[in-house]
N, C-alpha and C positions, 0 to 999 in steps of 0.2 A: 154577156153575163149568163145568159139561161146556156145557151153551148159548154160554158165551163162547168155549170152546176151539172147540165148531162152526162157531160165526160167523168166529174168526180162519182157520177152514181156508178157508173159503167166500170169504171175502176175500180170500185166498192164491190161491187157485184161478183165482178171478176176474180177478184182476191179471196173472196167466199166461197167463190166455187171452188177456186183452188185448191183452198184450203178445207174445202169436203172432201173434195179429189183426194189429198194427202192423206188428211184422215182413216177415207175410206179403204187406201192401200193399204196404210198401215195395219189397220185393222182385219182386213182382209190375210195379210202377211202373218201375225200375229196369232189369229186362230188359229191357222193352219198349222204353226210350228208347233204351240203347242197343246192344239188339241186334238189335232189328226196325227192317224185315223182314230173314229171314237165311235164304238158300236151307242146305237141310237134305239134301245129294242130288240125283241129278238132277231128279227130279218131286216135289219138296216143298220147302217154305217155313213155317219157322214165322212169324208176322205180331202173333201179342202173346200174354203172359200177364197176365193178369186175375185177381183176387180178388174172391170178395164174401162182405161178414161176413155176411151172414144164416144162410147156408147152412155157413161154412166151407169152402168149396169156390177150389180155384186150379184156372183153367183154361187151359190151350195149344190157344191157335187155331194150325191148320196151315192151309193150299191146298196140295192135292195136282194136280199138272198132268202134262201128254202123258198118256201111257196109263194113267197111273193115276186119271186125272181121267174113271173110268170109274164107273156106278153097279154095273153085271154083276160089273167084275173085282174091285170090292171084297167086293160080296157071297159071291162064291166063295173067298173068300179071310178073309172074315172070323174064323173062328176062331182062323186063325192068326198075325192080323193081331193078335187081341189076346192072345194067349196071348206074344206078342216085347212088344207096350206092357206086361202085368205084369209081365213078365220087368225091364226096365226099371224100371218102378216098385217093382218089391220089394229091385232091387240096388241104388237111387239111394242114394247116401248124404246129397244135399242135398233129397231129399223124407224122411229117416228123422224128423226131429221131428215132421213132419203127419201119418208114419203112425204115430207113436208118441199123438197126440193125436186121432187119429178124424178127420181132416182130410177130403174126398172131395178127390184130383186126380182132373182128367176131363179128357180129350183130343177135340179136335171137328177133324172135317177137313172142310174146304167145297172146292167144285166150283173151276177157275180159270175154264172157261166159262160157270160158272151162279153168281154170288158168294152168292145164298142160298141156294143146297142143299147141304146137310151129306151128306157124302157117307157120313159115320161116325164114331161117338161113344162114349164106351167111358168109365167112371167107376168109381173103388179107391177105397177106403175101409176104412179099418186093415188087416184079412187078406183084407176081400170081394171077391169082383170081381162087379161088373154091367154086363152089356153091353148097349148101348140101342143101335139101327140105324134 
């Protein structure tokens, strides 16, 4: 009796997540088409949101352009740079189910004149915050 009740929970669980999982693609799929790319200010652009189930992870590609498209003035500015991105992700009310499931968003900003350099990258995960540069 208790092995079946564990199994239904696990099942239940399972289906939930799945069905974040769907969700969050969809949703991820959905921005992108149609609202990238979408200047975000004068020196930024967001260019797409991405999911991947492996990781549970939704990601916001930016390009940051003119002077911000700087490696120096980001680094100088880094703390505070992420300290306004949690700000935002702890008030969002349309990321609150992913931080309520352990979800990681993560934000990457690439160069306008360099397309593969990440200029900086900053990843929340339920209460944590970690910042990778």
């Amino acid at each position: 009796m208790i092995f079946a009740a564990t199994l239904m929970l696990q099942v239940s669980f399972s289906s939930c997540q799945a069905s974040l999982d769907d969700q969050a693609e969809k949703e991820a799929r959905d921005f992108t088409r149609k609202s990238c790319p979408m200047v975000m200010g004068v020196n930024q652009r967001i260019d797409s949101l991405t999911f991947d189930r492996q990781t549970h992870t939704l990601s916001y590609h930016y390009t940051l352009m003119g002077e911000l498209d700087n490696p120096q003035i980001i680094e100088v500015n880094k703390d505070n740079f992420n300290e306004l991105l949690y700000k935002n992700y702890k008030n969002s009310l349309d990321l609150k189910k992913y931080r309520e499931k352990d979800y990681t968003i993560k934000y990457i900003y690439y160069s306008e004149t360099n397309p593969q350099l990440i200029l900086h990258q900053v990843a929340f995960k339920g209460e944590d915050m970690s910042a990778s540069h």
